[in-house]
C-alpha positions, 0 to 999 in steps of 0.5 A: 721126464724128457717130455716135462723138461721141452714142456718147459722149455718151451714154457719159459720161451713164453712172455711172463704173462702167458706163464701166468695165465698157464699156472692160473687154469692149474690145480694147486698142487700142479701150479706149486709144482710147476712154480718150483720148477720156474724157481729152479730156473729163477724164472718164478718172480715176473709170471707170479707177479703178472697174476691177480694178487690173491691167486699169487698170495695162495700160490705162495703159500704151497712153497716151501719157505726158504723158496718163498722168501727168494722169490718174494725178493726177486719181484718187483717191489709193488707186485710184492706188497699187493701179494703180501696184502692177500696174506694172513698176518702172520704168514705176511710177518714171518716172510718179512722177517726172513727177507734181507732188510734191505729187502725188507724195509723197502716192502714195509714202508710201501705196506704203510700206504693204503693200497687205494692211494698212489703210494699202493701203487708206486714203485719205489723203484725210480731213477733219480739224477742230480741236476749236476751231473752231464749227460755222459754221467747220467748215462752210465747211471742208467746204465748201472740201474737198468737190472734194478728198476722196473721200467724206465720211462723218464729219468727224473732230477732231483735237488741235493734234498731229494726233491723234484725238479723235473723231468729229462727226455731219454731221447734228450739225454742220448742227443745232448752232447756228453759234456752238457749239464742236466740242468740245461736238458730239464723240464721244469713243467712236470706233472707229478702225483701225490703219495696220498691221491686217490688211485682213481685220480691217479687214472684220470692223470694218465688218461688226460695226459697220455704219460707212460709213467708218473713221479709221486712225491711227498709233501716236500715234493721229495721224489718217493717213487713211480707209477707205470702205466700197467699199475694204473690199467690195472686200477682201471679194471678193477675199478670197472669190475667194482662199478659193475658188480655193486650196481648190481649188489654182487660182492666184490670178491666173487668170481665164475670159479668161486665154490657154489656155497661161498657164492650163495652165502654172498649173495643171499643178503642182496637177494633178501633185500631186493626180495624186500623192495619188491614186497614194497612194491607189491603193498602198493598193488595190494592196496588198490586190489578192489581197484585191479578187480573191478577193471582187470586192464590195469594189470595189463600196463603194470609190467609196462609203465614199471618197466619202461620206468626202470630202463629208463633210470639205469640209462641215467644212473649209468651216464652219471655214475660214469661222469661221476667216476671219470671226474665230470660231474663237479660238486654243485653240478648236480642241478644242472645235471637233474633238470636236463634229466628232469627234461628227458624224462618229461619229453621220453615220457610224452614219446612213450604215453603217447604210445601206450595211450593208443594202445589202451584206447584202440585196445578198450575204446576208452578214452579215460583208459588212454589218459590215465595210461599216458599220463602215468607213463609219462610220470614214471619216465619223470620220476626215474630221470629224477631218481636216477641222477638224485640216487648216484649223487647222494651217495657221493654227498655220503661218501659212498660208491655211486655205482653202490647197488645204484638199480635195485633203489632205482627199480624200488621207486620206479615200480612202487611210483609206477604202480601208485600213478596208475591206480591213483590216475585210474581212480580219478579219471575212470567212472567205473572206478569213482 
């Protein structure tokens, strides 16, 4: 027992992040034990919000209730709805009926917002100061707030209606003498954030402007709350994780300790229809078997012009998906974005022919076997700069992820066309094949 009690001591010396990675590499039944042992000492809140949400959300659930509610009351209020977003219905409505209802009210007005905008990411916790009151007041004001808000960054001024007038410098406000007023220390020329802006816009504002926070405000620009930086690393992330599992038709919820049959029961759809695209690809080699048998070489290059052809297209869907979600690729961009890969294609094509054209000359001394081999590569390269700028854009036209299973639609036409020029080439230029 003397052993569990320094265990956690010195446990509670840790930053609440390194707690929670501590409660995350446990059993269920140790994490609930040790987190009723951190809510004893109300130290339960700051590392279950610091944990992925469905993790915290499942965690909670092996509380008893009454400890539940307490410790839901104590985090953060943006940590709190995105834990109760990873609870069932009823669970999530039972909690918020035994919170206080001041508590409450705050989590089922964030709740309202989706979880993707910057209304699921703000924190309604933010400092607002009359622009009437003087630096000494507004001082004690934050002095008075600073156990209740999550991070103060900036202080922000508000009009008698609530509505955004700019932002004070903490730097400012501690230099000004304590007589001066707030309207002499504003800003006037702040950046603030839409309720309903998408989470992605949100995180190309911090990047472009390097802030550590950002107001969000209503369409009457009423001040409604604040993003903190860590919100928005976090949609970074989660949004890398997105862009790298859909390019390659892995499910968004699957993880390395997901159970082996969940895994397989997520997996299997994208498997068939790769599995499909490949027997696409294959009917094209079935049509040209005579071909394949009366001048067996041809199977040689398969691999090579396909796969050269599939390498270079994800080198294109990459680039322009990641334009696409960093916001360089405006609507009507596309042309100029296709030609440039229409030429790099064109001229990798040339580069990478030529190489392969040698090989199949030296290798059979045919000259008819290097131009058919030169120019099918060359075609392939082409058709995958095209493919992969065309793949990622339409799906933004509709409305879908670019990075949406982007190299399985790549690979389909590289292969098939890949395969298709070769034979159809080797039809035309080779006299053993007329």
């Amino acid at each position: 027992m003397e052993e569990k009690k320094v265990a956690l001591r010195d446990l509670l010396l840790k930053h609440p992040a390194d707690i929670a990675e501590v409660l995350s590499h446990l059993s269920d039944e140790q994490a609930a034990e040790l987190l009723h042992r951190l809510y004893l000492r109300k130290a339960a809140a700051e590392p279950l919000g610091e944990m992925e949400p469905e993790d915290s959300a499942e965690l909670l659930t092996e509380l008893d209730r009454d400890e539940a509610i307490k410790i839901l009351s104590r985090m953060d209020p943006d940590d709190a709805v995105d834990l109760l977003e990873e609870l069932p219905e009823d669970v999530k409505d039972e909690l918020l009926s035994r919170l206080a209802p001041k508590d409450a009210q705050v989590l089922t007005k964030l709740l309202e917002y989706p979880p993707d905008t910057a209304g699921g990411l703000m924190s309604p916790e933010v400092v607002a100061l009359p622009l009437h009151l003087t630096a000494q007041e507004a001082i004690d004001v934050l002095r008075r707030k600073v156990e209740e808000v999550e991070t103060i960054y900036y202080a922000y001024a508000v009009d008698d209606e609530g509505r955004l007038e700019g932002v004070i410098s903490l730097r400012d406000l501690a230099l000004a003498r304590p007589e001066t007023r707030l309207s002499a220390l504003v800003n006037r020329d702040v950046i603030s954030v839409p309720v309903d802006a998408d989470a992605e816009d949100v995180a190309r504002l911090f990047d472009k402007y390097n802030y550590y926070a950002l107001p969000v405000i209503d369409a009457d620009r009423r001040l409604l709350g604040v993003i903190t930086i860590d919100d928005v690393i976090d949609v970074i992330r989660e949004e890398a994780t997105e862009d790298i599992y859909r390019s390659q038709g892995v499910p968004l919820e699957e993880r390395v300790d997901t159970p082996w049959y969940e895994s397989i029961k997520r997996r299997m759809p994208w498997l068939y229809f790769n599995l499909l695209t490949a027997f696409v690809a294959a009917s094209v080699v079935g049509v040209f078997e005579s071909t394949i048998a009366k001048f067996a070489v041809l199977a040689f290059f398969m691999p090579i012009i396909a796969g050269q052809g599939g390498n270079a297209g994800m080198q294109t869907v990459t680039i322009v998906t990641r334009g696409i979600a960093l916001g360089e690729v405006p609507k009507g961009e596309g042309w100029r974005i296709l030609g440039k890969e229409f030429l790099l294609g064109l001229l990798n094509g040339l580069a990478m022919g030529l190489v392969v054209g040698v090989v199949g000359f030296v290798w059979k001394h045919t000259i008819s076997l290097g131009l058919v081999v030169f120019l099918a590569m060359t075609f392939n390269m082409i058709t995958a700069g095209i493919v992969g700028t065309v793949i990622p854009l339409t799906l933004r036209a509709l409305r879908q992820d670019p990075a949406l299973a982007s190299s399985i639609f790549l690979t389909t036409f590289t292969d098939t066309l890949g395969f298709a020029f070769l034979f159809v080439l080797a039809q035309i230029f080779i006299p053993e094949l007329r």
